[in-house]
C-alpha positions in Angstrom: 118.9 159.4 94.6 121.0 156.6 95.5 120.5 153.3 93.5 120.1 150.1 95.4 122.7 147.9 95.5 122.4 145.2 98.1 118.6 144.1 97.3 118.9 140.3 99.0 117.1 137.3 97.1 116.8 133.8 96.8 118.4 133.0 100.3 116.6 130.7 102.5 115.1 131.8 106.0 116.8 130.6 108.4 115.2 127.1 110.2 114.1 128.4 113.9 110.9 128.2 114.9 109.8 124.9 114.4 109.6 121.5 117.0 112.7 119.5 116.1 110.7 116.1 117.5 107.5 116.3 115.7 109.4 117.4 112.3 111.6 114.2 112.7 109.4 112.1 111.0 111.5 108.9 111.8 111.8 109.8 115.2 108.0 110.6 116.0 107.5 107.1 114.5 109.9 105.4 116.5 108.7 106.6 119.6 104.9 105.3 118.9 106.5 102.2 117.5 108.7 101.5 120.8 106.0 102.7 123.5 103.3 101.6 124.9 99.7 102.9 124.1 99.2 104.0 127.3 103.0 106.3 127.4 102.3 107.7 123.6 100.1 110.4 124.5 102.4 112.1 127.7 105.4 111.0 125.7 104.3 113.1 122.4 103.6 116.4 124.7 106.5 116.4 126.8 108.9 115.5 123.3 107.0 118.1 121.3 107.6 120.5 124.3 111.2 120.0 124.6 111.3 120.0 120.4 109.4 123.5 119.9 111.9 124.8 122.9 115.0 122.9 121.5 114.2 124.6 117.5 113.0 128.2 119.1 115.6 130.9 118.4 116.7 131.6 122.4 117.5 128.2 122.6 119.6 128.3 119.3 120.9 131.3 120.8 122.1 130.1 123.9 124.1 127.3 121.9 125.7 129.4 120.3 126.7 131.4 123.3 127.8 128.4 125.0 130.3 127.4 122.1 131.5 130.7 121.4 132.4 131.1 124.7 134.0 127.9 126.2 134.8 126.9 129.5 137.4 128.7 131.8 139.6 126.6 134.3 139.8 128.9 137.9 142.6 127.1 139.9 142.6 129.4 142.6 140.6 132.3 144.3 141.6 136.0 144.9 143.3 134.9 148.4 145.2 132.1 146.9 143.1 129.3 148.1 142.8 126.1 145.3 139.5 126.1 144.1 139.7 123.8 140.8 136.9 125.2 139.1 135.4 125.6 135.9 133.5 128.7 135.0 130.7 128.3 132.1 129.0 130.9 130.1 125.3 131.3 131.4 124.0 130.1 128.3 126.0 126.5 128.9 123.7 126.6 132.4 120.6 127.5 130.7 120.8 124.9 127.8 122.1 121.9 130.5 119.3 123.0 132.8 116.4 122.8 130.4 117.7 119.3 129.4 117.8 118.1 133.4 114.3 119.8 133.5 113.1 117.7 130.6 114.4 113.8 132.6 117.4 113.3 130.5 119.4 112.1 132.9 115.9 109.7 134.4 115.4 106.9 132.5 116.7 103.6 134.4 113.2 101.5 135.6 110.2 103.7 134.4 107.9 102.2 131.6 109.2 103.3 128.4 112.2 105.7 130.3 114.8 104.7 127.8 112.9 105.6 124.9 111.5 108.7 125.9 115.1 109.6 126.8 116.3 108.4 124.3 114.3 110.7 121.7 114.8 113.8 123.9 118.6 113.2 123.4 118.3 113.0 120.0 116.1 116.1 119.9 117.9 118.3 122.5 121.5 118.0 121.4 120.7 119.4 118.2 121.0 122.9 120.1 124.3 122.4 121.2 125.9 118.9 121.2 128.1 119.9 123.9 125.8 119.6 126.4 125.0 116.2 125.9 128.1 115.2 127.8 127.5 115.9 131.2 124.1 114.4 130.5 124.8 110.9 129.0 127.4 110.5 131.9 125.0 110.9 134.8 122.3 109.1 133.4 124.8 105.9 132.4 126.0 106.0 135.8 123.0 104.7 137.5 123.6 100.7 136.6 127.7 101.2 138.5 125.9 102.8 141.3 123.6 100.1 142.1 126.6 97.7 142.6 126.5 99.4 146.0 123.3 99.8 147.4 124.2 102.3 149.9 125.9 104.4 147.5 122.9 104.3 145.1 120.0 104.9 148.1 122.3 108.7 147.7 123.2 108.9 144.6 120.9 107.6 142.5 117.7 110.0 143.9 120.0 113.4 142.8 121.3 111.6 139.2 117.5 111.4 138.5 116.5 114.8 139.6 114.8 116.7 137.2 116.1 120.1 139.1 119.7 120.8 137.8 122.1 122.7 141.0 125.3 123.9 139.3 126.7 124.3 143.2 129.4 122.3 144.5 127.9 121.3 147.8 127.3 117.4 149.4 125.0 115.8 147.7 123.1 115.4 150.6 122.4 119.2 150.5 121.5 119.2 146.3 118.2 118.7 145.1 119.9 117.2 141.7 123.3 116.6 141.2 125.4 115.4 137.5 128.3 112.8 138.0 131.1 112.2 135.4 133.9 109.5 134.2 137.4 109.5 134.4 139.5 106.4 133.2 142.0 107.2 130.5 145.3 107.9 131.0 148.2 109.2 129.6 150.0 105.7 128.7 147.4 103.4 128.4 144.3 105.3 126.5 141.7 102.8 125.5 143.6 100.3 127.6 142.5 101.0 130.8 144.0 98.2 132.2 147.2 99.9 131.9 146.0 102.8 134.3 148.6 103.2 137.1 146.5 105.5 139.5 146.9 103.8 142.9 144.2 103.2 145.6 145.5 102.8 149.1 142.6 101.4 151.1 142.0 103.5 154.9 140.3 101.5 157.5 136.8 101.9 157.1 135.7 99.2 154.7 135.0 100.7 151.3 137.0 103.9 151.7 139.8 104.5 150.0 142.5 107.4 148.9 143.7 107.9 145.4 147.4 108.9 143.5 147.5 109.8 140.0 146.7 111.5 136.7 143.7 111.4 134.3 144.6 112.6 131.1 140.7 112.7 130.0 138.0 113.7 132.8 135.1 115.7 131.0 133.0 117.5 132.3 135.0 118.5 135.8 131.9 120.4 137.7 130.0 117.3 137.8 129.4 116.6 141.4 131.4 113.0 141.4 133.1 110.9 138.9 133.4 107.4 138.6 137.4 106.5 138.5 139.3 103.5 137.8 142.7 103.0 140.1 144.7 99.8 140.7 143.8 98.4 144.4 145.9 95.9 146.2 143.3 93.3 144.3 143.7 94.6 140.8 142.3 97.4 138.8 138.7 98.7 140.7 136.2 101.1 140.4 135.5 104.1 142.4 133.1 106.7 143.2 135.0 110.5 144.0 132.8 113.2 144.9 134.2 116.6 143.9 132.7 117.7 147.7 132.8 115.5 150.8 130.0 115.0 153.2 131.4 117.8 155.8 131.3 119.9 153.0 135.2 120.2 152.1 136.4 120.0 148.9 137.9 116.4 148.0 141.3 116.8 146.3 140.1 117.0 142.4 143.4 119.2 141.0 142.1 120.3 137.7 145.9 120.7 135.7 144.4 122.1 132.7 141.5 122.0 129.8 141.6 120.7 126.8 141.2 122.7 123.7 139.5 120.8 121.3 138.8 120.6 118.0 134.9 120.7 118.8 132.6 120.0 121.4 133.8 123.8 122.9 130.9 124.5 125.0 131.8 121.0 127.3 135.0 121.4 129.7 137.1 118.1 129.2 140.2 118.3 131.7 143.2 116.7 132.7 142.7 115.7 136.7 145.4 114.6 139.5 144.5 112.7 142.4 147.1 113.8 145.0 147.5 111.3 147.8 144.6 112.4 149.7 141.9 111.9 147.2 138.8 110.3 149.1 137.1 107.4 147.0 134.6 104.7 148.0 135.1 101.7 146.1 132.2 100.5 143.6 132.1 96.6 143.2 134.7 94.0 144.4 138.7 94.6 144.1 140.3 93.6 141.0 137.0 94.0 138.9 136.9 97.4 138.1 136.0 96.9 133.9 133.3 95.0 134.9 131.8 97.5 137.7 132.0 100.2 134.8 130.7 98.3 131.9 127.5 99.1 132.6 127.9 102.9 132.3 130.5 102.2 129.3 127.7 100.7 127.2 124.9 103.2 128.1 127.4 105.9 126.9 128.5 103.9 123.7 124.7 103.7 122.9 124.5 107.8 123.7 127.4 108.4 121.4 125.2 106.5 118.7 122.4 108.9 119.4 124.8 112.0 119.3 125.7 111.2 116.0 122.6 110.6 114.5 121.1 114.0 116.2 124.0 116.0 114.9 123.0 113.6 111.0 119.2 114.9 111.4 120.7 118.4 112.4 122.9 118.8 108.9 120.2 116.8 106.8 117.7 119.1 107.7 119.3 122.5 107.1 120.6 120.8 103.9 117.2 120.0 102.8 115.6 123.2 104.1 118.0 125.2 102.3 118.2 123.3 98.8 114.2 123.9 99.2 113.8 127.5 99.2 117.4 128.0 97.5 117.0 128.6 93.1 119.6 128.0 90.5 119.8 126.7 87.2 115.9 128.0 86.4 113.9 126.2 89.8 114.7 125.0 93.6 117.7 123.1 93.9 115.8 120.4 95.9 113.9 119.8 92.4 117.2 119.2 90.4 117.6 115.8 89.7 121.3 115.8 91.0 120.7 117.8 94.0 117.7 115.4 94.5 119.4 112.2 94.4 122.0 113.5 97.0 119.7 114.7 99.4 118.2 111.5 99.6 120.8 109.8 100.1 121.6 112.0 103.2 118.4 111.3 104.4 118.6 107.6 104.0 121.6 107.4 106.0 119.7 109.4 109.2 117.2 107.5 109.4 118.8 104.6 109.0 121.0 105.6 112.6 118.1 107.1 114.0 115.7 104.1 113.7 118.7 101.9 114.9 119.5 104.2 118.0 116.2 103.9 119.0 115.9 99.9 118.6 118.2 99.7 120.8 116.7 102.0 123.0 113.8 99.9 123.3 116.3 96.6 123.8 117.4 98.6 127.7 113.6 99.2 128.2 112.4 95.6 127.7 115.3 94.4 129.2 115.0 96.2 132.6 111.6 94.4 132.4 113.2 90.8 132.7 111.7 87.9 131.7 113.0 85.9 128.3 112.0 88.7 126.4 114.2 90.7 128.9 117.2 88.3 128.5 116.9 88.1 124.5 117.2 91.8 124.6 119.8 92.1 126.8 122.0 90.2 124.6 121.4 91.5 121.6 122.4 95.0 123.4 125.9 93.3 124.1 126.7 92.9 120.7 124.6 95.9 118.9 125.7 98.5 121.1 129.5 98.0 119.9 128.2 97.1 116.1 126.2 100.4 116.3 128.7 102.9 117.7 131.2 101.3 115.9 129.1 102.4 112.2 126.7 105.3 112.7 129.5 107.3 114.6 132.0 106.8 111.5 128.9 107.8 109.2 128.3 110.8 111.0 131.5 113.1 109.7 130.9 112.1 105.7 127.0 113.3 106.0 127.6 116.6 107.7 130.4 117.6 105.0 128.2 116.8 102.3 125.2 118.2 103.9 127.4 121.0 104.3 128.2 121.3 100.4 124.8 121.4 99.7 124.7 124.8 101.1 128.1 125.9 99.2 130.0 128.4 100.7 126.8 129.4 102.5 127.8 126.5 104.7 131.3 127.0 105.2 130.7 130.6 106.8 130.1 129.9 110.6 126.9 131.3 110.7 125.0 128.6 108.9 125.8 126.3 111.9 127.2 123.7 109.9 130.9 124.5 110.6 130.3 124.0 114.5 128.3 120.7 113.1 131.6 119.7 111.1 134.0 120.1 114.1 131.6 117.9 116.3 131.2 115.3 114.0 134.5 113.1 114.4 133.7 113.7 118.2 131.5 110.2 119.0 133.7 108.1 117.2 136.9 108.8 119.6 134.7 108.7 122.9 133.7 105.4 124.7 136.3 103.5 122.4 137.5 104.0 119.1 136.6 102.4 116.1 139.0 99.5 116.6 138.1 99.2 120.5 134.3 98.7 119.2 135.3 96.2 116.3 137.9 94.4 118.7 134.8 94.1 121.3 132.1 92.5 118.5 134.5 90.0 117.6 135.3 88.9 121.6 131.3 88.6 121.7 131.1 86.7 118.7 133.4 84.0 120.3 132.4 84.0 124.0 128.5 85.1 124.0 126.6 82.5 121.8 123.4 84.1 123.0 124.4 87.5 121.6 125.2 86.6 118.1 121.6 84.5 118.4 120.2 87.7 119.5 121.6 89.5 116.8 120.7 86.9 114.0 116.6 87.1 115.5 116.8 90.3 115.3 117.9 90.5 111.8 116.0 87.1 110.8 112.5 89.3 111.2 112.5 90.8 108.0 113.5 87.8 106.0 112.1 87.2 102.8 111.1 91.0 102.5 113.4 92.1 99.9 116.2 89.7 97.8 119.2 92.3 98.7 118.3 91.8 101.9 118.1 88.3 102.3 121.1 87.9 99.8 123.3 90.3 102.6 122.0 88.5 105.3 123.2 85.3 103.6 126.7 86.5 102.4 127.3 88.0 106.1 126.5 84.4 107.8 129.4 83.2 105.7 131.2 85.5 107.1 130.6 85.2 110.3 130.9 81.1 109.8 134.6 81.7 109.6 136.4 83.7 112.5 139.8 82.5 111.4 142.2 85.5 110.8 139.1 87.8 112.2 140.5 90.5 114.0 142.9 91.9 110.7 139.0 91.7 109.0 136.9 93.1 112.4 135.9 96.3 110.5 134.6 95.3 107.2 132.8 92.3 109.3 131.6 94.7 112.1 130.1 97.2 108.9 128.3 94.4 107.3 126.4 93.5 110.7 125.5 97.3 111.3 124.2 98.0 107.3 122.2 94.2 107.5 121.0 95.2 110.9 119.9 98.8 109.4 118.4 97.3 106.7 116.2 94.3 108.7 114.9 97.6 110.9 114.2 99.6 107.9 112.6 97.0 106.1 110.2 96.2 108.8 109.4 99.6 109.5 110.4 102.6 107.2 108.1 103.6 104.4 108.2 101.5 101.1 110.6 104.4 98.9 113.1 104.3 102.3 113.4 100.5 102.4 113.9 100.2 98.6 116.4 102.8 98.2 118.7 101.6 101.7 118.9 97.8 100.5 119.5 98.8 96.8 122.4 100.9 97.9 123.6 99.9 100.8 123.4 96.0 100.8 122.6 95.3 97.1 125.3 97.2 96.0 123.7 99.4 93.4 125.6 102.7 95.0 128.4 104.6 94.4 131.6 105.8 97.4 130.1 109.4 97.6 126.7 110.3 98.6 124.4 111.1 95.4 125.1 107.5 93.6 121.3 106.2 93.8 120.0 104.4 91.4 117.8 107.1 89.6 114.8 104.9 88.8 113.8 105.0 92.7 110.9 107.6 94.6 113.6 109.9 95.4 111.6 113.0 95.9 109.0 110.9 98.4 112.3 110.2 100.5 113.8 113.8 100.3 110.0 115.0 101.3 110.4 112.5 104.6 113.3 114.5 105.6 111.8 117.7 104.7 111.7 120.5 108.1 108.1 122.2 107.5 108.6 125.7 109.5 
């Protein structure tokens, strides 16, 4: 008889099966925290629905699909018509159409809509983070489209839709429709002032045709896109739908696709407006950054909440696996080392996630008006930009060591954690770089006194809490006391608002053993560079249990 030579021990099982929203601890608390009494109940079902469907194994299933199979461009059909389309795997449709299903893309007026959103973000793009694209876009699109009521009284209705309609047909015939961006170009990136697409006005007021290239346009079978061109007035803000209302196809020449580094399952494309291009303008000539602004920020605050979704995505495999996982006589999770790093993992999620979901909060109260409404809305303006600038830099050192912690477990591409690597840069680069975020702080901090009184209430509410605390918060008022010379010194300035803002959340509202461990760390520097340096005499296993996945 043959011996047995493949007996398989001491691997983990794999972490399906569970509801990613309740077994976010942070998250489940920031969503009672930030809602109402009267939302917490419907907003725990429908988040613990979308959770146990978001951590089931089809779901996983179809992300994978949907990234191992990316997009295809179709320029034209079998009779040599141009078509410009952009065929998805079925699991791309299944995954996005859940999401619609579950109000991603409808959060703009109800009671507590940008929270509730906001945590089904977080909890959905841990499937696929792909995905997440085409559904930050239409839902940021909402505060551009009300510049022009008639355009919103059509548009606005099918953004909101729960019913997702991958058909291109007029939005008059689609019970839900997804709109999209495009306003980088080849020569001017970030600076979209430098965008040369033209815009010819016809003679119906409004209506215009477009001429030129988009060298970034993602997610191309969205149904319209909002487009920056240069109008006789200056640069202006546009509205193209991919189908017109006689139901021909608007002149959208998809040129190619991009292959990316991640992000596979999303189609991000290079687009030419030919001449013919119909466009209705958004907003007045000549104020086209302004127009968009509104959808710029509500995506900048998305990419925040990508990154800290694909953080409690690594952290948790990480954790799960160093829990079941022996060496060296006992779980790894019990090893001092192993401990200490692991907590510092799960310090740094939290820390984005409870600050993602502030500010969250900030777009609900604002909508809401009233002082409360005002202080809110400033203290977006400035820790929006503050925010993406620092969680989405964080997110790419916590996946590769969350990665490590699996060892060459997690370097195979069946742990997941390689497709979590290749995303992680991803939210960084979108909605502005790191220096386009910094850059924007710094103009707040010397044109919007409101803001940077905002952002010193905000911060001024834990006071007196803890002495690393209140010894950051009075190093970075020095700081800020003197702009001269700022911009060479934006990013160490604009990193120093996001860890004493992280800390002020975390000290009013994180458990004792979080708070401790973030402000001896992270503001009083008792840390090291790499993740692992805590000071060993804190409750590190009561943090690593916080961040622990019970399946």
């Amino acid at each position: 008889m043959a011996r047995t030579t493949h007996t398989v021990s001491n691997q983990p099982p794999p972490l399906v099966g569970y509801d990613v929203f309740t077994g976010d601890r942070a998250l489940v608390e920031a969503v009672e925290r930030h809602l109402g009494p009267g939302l917490r109940d419907e907003a725990r079902e429908s988040l613990s629905l979308l959770g146990r469907a978001t951590g089931s194994e089809q779901v996983r299933e179809w992300g994978e699909q949907a990234n191992e199979n990316p997009p295809r461009l179709r320029t034209h059909d079998r009779y040599g018509h141009r078509v410009d389309e952009v065929h998805f795997h079925p699991a791309w449709h299944r995954i996005l159409g859940r999401s619609v299903s579950s109000g991603l893309t409808d959060a703009w007026g109800l009671p507590g809509g940008h929270v509730r959103r906001a945590a089904g973000f977080l909890v959905a793009t841990q499937a696929e983070a792909g995905h997440g694209c085409p559904l930050s876009m239409t839902h940021a699109a909402v505060p551009a489209l009300r510049i022009e009521p008639e355009l919103a009284e059509v548009w606005e209705p099918a953004a909101r839709s729960h019913v997702y309609e991958r058909a291109l047909l007029p939005v008059a015939e689609k019970p839900g429709a997804l709109l999209g961006m495009a306003m980088t170009e080849k020569q001017g990136g970030s600076d979209v002032r430098a965008n040369t697409t033209e815009a010819r006005p016809l003679a119906a007021a409004g209506e215009y045709v477009l001429t030129g290239h988009k060298w970034f346009c993602s997610a191309p079978m969205s149904d319209a896109f909002l487009v920056l061109a240069q109008a006789p007035a200056g640069l202006t803000c546009f509205l193209v739908p991919r189908v017109l209302a006689d139901g021909s196809r608007n002149a959208f020449l998809i040129q190619r696709l991009k292959d990316k580094l991640g992000n596979r399952s999303n189609a991000s494309a290079e687009v030419e407006f030919d001449g013919t291009t119909w466009a209705r303008r958004i907003g007045e000539e000549g104020r086209g950054v302004r127009s968009i602004m509104g959808m710029v920020a509500a995506t900048r605050l998305d990419c925040v909440l990508g990154s800290a979704a694909l953080m409690r995505q690594a952290v948790a495999q990480a954790v799960h696996h160093c829990s079941y996982r022996s060496a060296f006589g006992g779980p790894l999770a019990e090893k001092p080392l192993m401990r200490n790093v692991l907590a510092d993992l799960a310090l740094e999620s939290e820390a984005a996630t409870v600050l993602g979901m502030r500010l969250a909060a900030a777009y609900d109260a604002a909508e809401e008006g009233g002082e409360d409404g005002g202080q809110e809305r400033a203290l977006l303006r400035i820790a929006v930009p503050v925010a993406k600038y620092w969680v989405t830099k964080r997110c790419t050192p916590v996946v590769t060591e969350a990665l490590e912690c699996l060892g060459g477990n997690g370097y195979v591409e069946e742990s997941g954690m390689p497709r979590l690597l290749r995303e992680s840069p991803l939210n960084s680069v979108w909605e502005g770089s790191g220096n386009v975020q910094a850059l924007d702080v710094v103009r707040v901090l010397r044109t919007e006194p409101l803001s940077l009184d905002a952002f010193l209430r905000e911060i001024g509410a834990a006071r007196g809490a803890d002495h690393r605390f209140d010894r950051a918060v009075r190093e970075l008022l020095a700081e800020l006391a003197d702009l001269d010379g700022v911009e060479a010194r934006a990013r160490r300035l604009v990193e120093r608002m996001a860890l004493v803002l992280q800390g002020a959340l975390l000290v009013r509202w994180a458990p004792p053993e979080v708070a401790d461990a973030f402000c001896a760390a992270r503001l009083g520097g008792d840390g090291g560079a790499a993740f692992g340096t805590l000071p060993h005499t804190l409750d590190l296993r009561t943090v690593v249990e916080r961040a622990r996945v019970e399946v």
